[in-house]
C-alpha positions as CSV (number, residue, x, y, z in Angstrom):
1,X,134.9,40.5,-136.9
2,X,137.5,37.9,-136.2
3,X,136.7,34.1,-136.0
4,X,136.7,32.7,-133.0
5,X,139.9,30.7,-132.1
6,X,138.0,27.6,-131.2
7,X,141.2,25.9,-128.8
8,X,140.8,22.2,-127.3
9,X,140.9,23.7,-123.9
10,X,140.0,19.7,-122.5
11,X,143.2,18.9,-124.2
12,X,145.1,21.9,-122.7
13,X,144.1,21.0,-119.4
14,X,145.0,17.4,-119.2
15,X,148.5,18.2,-120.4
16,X,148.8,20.9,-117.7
17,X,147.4,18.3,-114.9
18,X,149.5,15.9,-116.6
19,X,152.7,18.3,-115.7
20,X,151.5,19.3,-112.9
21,X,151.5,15.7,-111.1
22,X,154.8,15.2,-112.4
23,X,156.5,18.1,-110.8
24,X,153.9,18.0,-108.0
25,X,155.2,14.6,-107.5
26,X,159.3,15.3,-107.4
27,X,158.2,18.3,-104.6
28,X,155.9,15.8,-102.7
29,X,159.2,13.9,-102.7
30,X,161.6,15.8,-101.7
31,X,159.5,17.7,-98.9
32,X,158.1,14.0,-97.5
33,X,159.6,13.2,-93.9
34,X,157.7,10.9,-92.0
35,X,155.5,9.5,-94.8
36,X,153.8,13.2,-94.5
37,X,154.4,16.4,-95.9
38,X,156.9,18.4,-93.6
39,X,156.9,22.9,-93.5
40,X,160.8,23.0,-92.6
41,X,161.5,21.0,-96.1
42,X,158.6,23.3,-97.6
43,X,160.3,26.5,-96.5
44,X,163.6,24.9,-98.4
45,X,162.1,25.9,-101.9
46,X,159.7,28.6,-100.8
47,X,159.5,30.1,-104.0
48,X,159.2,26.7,-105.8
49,X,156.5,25.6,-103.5
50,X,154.8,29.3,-103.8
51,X,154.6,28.8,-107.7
52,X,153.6,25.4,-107.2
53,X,150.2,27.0,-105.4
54,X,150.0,29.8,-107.8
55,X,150.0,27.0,-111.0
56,X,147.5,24.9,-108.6
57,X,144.9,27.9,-108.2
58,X,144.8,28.4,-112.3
59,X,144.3,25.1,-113.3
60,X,141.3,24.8,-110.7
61,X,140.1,27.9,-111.8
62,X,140.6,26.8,-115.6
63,X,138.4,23.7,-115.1
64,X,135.8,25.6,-113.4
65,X,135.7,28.2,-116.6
66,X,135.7,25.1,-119.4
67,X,132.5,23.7,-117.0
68,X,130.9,27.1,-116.7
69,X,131.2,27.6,-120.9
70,X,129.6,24.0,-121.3
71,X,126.7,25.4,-119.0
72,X,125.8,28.7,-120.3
73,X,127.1,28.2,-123.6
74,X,127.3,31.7,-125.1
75,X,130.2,32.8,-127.3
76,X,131.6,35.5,-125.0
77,X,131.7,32.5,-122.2
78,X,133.3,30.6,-124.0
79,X,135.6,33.0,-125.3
80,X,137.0,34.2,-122.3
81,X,137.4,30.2,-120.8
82,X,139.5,29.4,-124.0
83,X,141.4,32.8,-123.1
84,X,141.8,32.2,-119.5
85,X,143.0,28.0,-120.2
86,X,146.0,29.7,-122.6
87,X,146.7,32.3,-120.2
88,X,147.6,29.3,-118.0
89,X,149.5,27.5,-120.0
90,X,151.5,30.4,-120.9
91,X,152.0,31.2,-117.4
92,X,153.1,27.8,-116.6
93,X,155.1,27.6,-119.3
94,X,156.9,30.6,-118.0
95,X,157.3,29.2,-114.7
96,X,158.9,26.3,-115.4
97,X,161.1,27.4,-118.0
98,X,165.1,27.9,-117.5
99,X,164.1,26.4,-114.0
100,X,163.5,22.9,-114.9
101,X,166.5,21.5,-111.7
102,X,164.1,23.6,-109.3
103,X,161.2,21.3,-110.4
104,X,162.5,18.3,-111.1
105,X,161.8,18.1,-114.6
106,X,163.0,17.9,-118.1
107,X,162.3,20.1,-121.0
108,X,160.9,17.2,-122.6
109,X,158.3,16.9,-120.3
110,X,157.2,20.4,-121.1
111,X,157.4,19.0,-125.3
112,X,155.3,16.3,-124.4
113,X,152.8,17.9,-122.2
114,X,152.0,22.3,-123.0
115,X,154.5,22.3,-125.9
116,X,153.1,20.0,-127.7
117,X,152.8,21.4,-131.6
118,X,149.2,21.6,-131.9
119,X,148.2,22.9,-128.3
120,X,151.1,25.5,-128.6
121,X,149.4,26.7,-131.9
122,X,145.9,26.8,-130.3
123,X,147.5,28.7,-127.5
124,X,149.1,31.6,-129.7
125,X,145.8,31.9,-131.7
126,X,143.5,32.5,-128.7
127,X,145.5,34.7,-127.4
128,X,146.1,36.8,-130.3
129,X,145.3,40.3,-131.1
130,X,142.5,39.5,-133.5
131,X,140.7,37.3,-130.8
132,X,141.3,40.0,-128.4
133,X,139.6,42.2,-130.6
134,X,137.2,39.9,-131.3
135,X,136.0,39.5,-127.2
136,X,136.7,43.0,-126.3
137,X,133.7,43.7,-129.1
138,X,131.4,41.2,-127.5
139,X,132.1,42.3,-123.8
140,X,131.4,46.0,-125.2
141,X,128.2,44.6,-127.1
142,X,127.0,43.4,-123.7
143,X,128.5,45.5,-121.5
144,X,129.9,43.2,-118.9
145,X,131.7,40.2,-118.6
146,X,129.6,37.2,-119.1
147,X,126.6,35.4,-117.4
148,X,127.1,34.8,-113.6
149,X,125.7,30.6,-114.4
150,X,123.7,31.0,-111.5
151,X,120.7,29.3,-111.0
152,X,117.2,31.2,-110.8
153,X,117.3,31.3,-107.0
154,X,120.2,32.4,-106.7
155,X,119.8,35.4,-109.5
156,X,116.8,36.3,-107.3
157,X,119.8,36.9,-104.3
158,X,122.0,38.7,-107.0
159,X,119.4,40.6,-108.6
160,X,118.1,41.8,-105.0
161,X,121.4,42.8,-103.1
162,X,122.3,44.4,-106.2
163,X,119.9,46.9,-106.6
164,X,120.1,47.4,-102.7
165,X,123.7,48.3,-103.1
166,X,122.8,50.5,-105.9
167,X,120.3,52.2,-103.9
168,X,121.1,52.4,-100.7
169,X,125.1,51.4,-100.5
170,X,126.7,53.4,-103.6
171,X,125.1,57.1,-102.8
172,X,126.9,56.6,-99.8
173,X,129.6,54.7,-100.0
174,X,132.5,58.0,-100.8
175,X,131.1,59.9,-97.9
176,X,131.9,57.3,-95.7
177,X,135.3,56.3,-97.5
178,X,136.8,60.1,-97.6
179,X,135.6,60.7,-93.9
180,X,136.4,57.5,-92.7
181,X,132.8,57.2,-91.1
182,X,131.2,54.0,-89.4
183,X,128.7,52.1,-92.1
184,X,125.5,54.7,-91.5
185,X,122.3,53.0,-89.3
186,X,120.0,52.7,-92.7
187,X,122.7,50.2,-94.4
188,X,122.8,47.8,-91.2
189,X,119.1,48.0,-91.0
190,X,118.1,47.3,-94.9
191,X,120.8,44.4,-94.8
192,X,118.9,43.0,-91.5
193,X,115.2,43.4,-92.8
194,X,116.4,41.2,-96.2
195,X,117.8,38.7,-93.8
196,X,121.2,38.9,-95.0
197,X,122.8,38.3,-91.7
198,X,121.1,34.7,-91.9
199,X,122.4,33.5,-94.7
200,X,124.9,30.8,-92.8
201,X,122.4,30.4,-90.1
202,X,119.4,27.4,-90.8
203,X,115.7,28.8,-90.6
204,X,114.9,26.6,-87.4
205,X,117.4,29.4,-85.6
206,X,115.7,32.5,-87.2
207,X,117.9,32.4,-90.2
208,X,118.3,31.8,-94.4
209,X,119.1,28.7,-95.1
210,X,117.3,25.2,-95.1
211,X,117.0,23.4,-92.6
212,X,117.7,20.1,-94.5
213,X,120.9,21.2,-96.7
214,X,123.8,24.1,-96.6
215,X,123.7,27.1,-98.8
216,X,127.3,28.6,-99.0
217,X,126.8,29.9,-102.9
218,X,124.0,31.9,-102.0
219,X,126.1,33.5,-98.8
220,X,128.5,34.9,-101.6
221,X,126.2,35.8,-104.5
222,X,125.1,38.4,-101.9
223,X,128.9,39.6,-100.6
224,X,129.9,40.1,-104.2
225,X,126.9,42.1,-104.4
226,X,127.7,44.2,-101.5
227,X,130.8,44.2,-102.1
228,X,130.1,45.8,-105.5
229,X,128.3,48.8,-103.7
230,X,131.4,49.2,-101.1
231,X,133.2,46.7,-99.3
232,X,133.9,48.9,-96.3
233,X,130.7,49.9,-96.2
234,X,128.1,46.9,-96.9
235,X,130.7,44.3,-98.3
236,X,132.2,43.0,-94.7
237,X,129.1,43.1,-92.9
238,X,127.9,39.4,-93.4
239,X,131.3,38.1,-92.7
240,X,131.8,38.7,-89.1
241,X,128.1,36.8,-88.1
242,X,128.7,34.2,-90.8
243,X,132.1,33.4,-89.0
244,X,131.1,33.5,-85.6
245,X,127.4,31.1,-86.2
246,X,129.2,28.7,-87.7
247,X,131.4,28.3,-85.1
248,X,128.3,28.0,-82.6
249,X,126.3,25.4,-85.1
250,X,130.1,23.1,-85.0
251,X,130.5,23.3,-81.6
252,X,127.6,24.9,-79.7
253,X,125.4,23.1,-77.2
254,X,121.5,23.0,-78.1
255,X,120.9,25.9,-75.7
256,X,124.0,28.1,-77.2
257,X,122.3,27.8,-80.6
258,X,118.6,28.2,-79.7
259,X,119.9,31.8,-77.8
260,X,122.8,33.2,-79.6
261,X,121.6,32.3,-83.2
262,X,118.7,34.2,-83.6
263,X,120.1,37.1,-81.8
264,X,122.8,36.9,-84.9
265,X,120.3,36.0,-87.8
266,X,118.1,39.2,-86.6
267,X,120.7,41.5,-86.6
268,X,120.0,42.3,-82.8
269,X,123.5,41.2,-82.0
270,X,126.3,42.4,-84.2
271,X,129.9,40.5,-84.3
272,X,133.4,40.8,-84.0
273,X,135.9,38.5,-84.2
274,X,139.0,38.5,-82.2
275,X,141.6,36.1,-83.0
276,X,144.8,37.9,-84.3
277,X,147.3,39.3,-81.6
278,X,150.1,42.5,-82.3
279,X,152.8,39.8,-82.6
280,X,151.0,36.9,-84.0
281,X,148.8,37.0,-87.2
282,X,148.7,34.1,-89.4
283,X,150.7,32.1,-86.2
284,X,147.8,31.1,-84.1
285,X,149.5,28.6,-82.4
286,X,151.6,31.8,-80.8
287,X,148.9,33.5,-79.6
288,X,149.2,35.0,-76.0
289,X,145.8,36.2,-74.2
290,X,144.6,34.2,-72.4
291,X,141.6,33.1,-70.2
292,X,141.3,31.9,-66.6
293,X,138.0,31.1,-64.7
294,X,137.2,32.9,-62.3
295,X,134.3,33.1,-60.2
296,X,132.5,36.6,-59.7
297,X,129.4,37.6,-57.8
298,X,128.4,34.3,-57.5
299,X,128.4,33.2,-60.8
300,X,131.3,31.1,-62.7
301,X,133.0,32.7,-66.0
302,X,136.5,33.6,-67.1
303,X,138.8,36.3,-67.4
304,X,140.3,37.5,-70.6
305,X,143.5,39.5,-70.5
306,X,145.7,40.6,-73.4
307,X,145.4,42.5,-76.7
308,X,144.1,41.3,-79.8
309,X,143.9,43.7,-83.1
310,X,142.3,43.9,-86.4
311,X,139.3,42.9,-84.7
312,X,137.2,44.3,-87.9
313,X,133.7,46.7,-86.3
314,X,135.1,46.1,-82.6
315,X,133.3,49.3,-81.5
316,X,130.0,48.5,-83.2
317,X,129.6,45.3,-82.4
318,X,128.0,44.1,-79.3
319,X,129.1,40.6,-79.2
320,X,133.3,39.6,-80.2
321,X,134.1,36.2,-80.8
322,X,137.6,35.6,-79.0
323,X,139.9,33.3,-79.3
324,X,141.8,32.4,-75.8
325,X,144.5,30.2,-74.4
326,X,142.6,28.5,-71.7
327,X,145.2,26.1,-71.1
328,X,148.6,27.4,-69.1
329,X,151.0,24.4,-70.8
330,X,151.9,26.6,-73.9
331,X,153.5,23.2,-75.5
332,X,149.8,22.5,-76.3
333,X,150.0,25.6,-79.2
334,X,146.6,25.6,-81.0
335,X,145.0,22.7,-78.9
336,X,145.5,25.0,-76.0
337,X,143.1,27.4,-77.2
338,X,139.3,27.8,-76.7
339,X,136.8,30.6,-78.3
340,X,134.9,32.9,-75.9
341,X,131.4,35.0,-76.7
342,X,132.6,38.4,-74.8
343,X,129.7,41.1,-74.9
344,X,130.0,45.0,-74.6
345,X,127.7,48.3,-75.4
346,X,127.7,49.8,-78.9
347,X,130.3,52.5,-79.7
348,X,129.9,55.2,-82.6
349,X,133.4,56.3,-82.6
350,X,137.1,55.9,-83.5
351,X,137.6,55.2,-79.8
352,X,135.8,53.0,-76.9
353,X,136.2,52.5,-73.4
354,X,134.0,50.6,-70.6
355,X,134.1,49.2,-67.6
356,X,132.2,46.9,-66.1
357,X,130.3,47.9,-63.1
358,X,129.5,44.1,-61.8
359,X,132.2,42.5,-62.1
360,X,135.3,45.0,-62.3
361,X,136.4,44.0,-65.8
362,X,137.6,46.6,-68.6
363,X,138.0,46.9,-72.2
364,X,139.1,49.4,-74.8
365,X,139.8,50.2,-78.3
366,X,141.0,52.2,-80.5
367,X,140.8,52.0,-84.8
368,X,143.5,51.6,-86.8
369,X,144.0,54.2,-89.4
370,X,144.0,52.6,-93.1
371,X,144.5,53.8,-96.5
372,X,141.4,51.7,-97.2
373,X,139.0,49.3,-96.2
374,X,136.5,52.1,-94.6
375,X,133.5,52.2,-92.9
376,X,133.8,49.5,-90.3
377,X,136.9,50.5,-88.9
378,X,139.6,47.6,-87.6
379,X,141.0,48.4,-83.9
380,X,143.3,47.4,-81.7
381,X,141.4,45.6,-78.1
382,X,142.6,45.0,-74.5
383,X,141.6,43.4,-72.3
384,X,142.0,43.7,-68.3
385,X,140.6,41.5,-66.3
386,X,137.4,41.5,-68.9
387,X,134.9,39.0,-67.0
388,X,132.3,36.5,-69.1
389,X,130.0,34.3,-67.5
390,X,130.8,30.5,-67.8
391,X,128.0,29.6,-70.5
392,X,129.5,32.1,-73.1
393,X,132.2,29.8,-73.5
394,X,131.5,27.7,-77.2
395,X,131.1,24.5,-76.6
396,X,131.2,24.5,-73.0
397,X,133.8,21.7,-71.4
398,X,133.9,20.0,-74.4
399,X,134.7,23.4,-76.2
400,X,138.0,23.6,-74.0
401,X,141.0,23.4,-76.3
402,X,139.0,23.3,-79.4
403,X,138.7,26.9,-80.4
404,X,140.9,26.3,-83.0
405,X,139.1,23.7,-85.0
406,X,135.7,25.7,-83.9
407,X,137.1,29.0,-85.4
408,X,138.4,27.0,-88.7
409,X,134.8,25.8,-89.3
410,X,134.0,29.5,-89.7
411,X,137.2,30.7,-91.4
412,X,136.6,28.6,-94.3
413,X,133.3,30.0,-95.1
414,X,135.1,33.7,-94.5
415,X,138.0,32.9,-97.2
416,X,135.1,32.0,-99.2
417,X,133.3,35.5,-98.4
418,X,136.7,37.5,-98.9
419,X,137.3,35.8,-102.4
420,X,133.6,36.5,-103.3
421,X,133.9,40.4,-101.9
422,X,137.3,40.4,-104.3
423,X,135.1,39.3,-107.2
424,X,132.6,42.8,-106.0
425,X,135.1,45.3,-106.2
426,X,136.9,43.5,-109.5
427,X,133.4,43.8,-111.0
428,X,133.2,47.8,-109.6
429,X,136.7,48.3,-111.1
430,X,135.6,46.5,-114.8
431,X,132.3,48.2,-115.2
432,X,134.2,51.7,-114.3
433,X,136.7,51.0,-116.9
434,X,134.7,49.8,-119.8
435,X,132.5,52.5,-119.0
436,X,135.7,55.3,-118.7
437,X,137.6,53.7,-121.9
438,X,134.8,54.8,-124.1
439,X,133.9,57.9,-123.1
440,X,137.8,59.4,-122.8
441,X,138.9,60.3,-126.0
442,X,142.9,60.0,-126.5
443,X,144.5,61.4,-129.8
444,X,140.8,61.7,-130.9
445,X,139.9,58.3,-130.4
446,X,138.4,56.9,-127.4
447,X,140.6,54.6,-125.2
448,X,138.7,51.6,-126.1
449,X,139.7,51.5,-129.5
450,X,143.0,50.7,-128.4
451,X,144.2,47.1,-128.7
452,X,146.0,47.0,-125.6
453,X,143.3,48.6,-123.8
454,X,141.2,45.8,-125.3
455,X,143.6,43.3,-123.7
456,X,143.2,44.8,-120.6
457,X,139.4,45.1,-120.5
458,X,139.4,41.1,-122.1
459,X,141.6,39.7,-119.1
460,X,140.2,41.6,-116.6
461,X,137.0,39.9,-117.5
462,X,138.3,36.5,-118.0
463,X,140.0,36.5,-114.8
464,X,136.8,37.9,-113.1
465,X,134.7,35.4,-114.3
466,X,137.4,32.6,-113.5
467,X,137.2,33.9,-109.8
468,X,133.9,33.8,-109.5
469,X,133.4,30.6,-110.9
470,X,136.1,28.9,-109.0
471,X,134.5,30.3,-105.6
472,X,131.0,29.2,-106.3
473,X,132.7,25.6,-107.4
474,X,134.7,25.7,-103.9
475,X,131.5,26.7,-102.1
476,X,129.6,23.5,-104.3
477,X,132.0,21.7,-102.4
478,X,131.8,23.1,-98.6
479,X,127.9,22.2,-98.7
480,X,129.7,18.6,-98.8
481,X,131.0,18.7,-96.3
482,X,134.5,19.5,-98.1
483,X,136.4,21.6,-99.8
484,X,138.8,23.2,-97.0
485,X,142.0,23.3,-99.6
486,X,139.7,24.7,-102.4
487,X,138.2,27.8,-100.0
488,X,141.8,28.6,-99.0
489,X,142.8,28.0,-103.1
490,X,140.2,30.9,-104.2
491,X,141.0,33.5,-101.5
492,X,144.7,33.0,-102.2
493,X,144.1,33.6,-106.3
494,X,141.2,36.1,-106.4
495,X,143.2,38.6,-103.6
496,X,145.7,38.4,-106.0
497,X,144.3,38.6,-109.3
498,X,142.0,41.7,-107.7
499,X,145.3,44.1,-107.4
500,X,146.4,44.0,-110.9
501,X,142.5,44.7,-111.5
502,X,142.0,47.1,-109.6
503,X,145.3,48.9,-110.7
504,X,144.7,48.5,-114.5
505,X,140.9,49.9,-113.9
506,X,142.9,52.9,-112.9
507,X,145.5,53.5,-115.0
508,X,143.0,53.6,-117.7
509,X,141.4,56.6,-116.0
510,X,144.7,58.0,-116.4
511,X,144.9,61.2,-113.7
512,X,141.5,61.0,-112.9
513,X,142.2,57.5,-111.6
514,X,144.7,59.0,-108.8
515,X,141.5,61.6,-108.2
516,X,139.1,60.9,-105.2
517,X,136.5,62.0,-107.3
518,X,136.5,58.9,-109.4
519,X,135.1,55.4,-107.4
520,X,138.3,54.1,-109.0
521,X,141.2,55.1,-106.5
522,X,138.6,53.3,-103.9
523,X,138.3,50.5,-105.6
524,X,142.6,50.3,-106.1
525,X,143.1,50.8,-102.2
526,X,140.3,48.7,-101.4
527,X,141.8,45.6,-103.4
528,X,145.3,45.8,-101.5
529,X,143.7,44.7,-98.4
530,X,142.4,40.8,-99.8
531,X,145.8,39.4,-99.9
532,X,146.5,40.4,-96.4
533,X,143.3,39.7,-94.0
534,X,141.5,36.0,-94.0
535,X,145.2,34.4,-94.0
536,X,147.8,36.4,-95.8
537,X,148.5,34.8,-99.4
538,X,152.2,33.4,-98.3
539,X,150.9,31.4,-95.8
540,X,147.6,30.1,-97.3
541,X,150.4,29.0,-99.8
542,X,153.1,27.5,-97.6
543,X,150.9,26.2,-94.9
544,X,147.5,25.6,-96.1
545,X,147.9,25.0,-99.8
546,X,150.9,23.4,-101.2
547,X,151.0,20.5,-97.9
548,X,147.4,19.7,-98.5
549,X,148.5,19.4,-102.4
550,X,151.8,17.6,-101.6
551,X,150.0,15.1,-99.1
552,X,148.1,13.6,-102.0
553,X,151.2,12.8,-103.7
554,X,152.7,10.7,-101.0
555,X,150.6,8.1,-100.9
């Protein structure tokens, strides 16, 4: 077998930071107005800044893979983290070349910094045919990609949600995919009875976590896990609840939490969330239905009239989170806005309808048809006139105008769920295509012995493991209290990185790939969605990521 290729990936990475601040720097510059970062000067070198994101999510990711190799210390780990550091300085040397004006930089940087002689030789050795070879035999020897690092309670959540999605999701999970069913009874109930819908909710409100300290690695240790078995059919189902509690444990009164979270830990209430309108997605500060009080049978509530879609198990769910502009003076955008618990029946179908009898309100739905995504289906909602009492509004007066902020406390822990349910189906799509590769035979030798089937099988894992690293890192950080930037950072480069997975996973099943008999094509259709829902990747980029990188460099 090969030697290993042994590359100073500490010494890598400080000369890619050291670059990076340097042409981080000349954008900070160049987009400051106002001593702060401004979007107008952003959108002036959109493709600059998008890069400048992209670069940003690798190096994070890198210097979560060199810690995760010092931790578990096996060869294979610490093969793929020297693999996945020189894939990034490639890539970043790629980006900057023959563009240096558009970054501010001169190719001298780039000789002092990721071309420097020796790093340059380390780079073209680990990623060399021979060291490819040499990990694709030790990710075949193994049959996966690497220890997960995780600690022994939270193996115990892997290990357990696992075989549960082996069980009880898998079996399933092309039934419901081909048919375009709704997520069968016995998956919602299993998922209740091993307290998954508690995992963002503390154990003095019914739910998972202690009391005394937050828990967001174990909350995706168990979406991967689903999201292994089938995301539309167990792999979204945490997300909605997750979103919607935290919301209600930022803003929620005492008396809010004690009733709504154990209702949500239990699984007795099932969520929705209702934020994005037909003509405003990722531009909340757009948004049009609104919310008016209104006083009905005696009793004080509000009105919510309008449409919202992609409202994600609308006709399941018996309680929506919806966001509303409760104030009339639209120059107040997001601070205008306030989050509303609206309650209706259960629905089985593809269609709902109900009116209610008290109070004269009504609201519909229909799904949207997708080429993926199944099993919880995403409608389209309006509401007319759709009446819910006063105390349902988060937060209560204070709550007025801060639905916003409340929803953001909930959307970081869902970017964090979405890259985590990316890291499920990129694991399905692996295991099917080291699996596949050595059973097809092509010109009488099986697909694996291929070198550039090897590649693909090496970087798949490298960039699986770099994923999943970087989101339990990012989720290390939201139990302080922090890491907005880094939750938005992981969604934006796993939902990426899960495409080319999912697409390669296929093409090495060849025709059968395109076949609905193979898990494959599900897995391929399935991946497209990450990049679009939880903040589409441009503007994660544009609006989330680059400022909040830029801001730093103003100072």
């Amino acid at each position: 077998m090969p030697i290993a290729a042994n590359m100073n990936t500490k010494k890598a990475l400080e000369a890619a930071q050291s670059l990076f601040d340097q042409i981080a720097k000349n954008l900070a510059q160049f987009a400051a107005e106002g001593g702060r970062v401004s979007s107008s000067k952003i959108d002036e070198k959109q493709n600059t800044a998008y890069d400048l994101a992209w670069i940003a999510s690798e190096i994070y990711a890198s210097k979560q893979m060199v810690a995760y190799a010092e931790r578990v210390g096996g060869d294979l780990e610490k093969g793929l983290a020297e693999f996945f550091v020189a894939e990034m300085v490639a890539h970043f040397s790629e980006k900057i070349s023959f563009r240096f004006h558009e970054w501010g930089v001169e190719e001298a940087s780039l000789r002092k910094t990721i071309w420097e002689p020796t790093l340059t030789q380390e780079v073209e050795k680990t990623l060399s045919q021979d060291n490819v070879q040499r990990l694709s035999a030790l990710i075949k020897d193994t049959n996966g990609g690497g220890d997960y690092g995780l600690s022994e309670h939270h193996k115990m959540f892997e290990e357990t949600f696992k075989k549960f999605a082996e069980d009880q999701v898998r079996p399933l999970a092309e039934k419901i995919h081909r048919h375009d069913l709704l997520i069968p009874e016995e998956i919602i109930k299993g998922l209740a009875e091993l307290g998954a819908f508690g995992l963002s909710i503390p154990q003095k409100y019914g739910g998972f976590q202690d009391d005394a300290k937050h828990d967001n690695t174990g909350m995706v240790v168990v979406t991967e896990a689903l999201s292994w078995g089938s995301l539309g059919a167990a792999g979204s189902l945490i997300t909605r609840p997750e979103i919607l509690s935290k919301a209600i444990l930022e803003g929620g009164k005492k008396k809010k939490k004690n009733k709504w979270l154990p209702l949500l830990a239990s699984g007795e209430k099932m969520a929705s969330v209702a934020v994005t309108e037909p003509d405003y997605g990722s531009d909340v500060a757009g948004m049009k239905v609104t919310a008016r009080p209104k006083e009905s049978n005696g009793q004080k509530g509000w009105v919510i009239n309008g449409v919202k879609t992609w409202c994600t198990f609308a006709g399941y769910a018996d309680t929506m989170m919806v966001l509303c502009r409760t104030d009339e003076d639209l120059s107040k955008k997001h601070k205008g806005m306030s989050i509303l618990i609206a309650e209706k029946p259960r629905f089985d179908g593809h269609e709902f309808s109900y009116d209610q009898p008290e109070h004269g309100g009504h609201i519909e739905g229909k799904a949207i048809p997708t080429i993926g995504y199944r099993g919880m289906h995403s409608y389209e909602v309006a509401f007319e006139n759709y009446w819910v009492p006063e105390e349902n509004l988060i937060g209560g007066e204070a709550g007025l105008g801060r639905g916003f902020y409340l929803q953001m406390a909930g959307f970081s822990g869902g970017r964090l769920q979405t890259a985590a349910r990316a890291c499920g189906v990129m694991q399905a799509a692996f295991e099917a295509a080291l699996r596949y590769s050595d059973e097809r035979k092509v010109f009488n030798k099986p697909i694996y012995d291929y070198g550039f089937t090897q590649w693909k099988l090496v970087r798949m894992a490298a960039l699986i493991q770099a994923s999943r690293q970087a989101t339990y890192h990012a989720c290390q950080l939201m139990d302080e209290g922090k890491g907005q930037m880094e939750a938005s950072l992981v969604k934006f480069y796993s939902c990426r990185v899960s495409e080319w997975i999912a697409r390669e996973a296929l093409q090495i099943h060849g025709g059968y790939g395109y076949a609905e008999e193979y898990p494959v094509s599900r897995y391929y259709v399935d991946a497209r969605v990450f990049s679009i829902f939880e903040g589409a990747e441009e503007v994660l980029a544009l609006r989330v990521v680059v400022p909040a990188i830029l801001n730093k460099y103003l100072g």
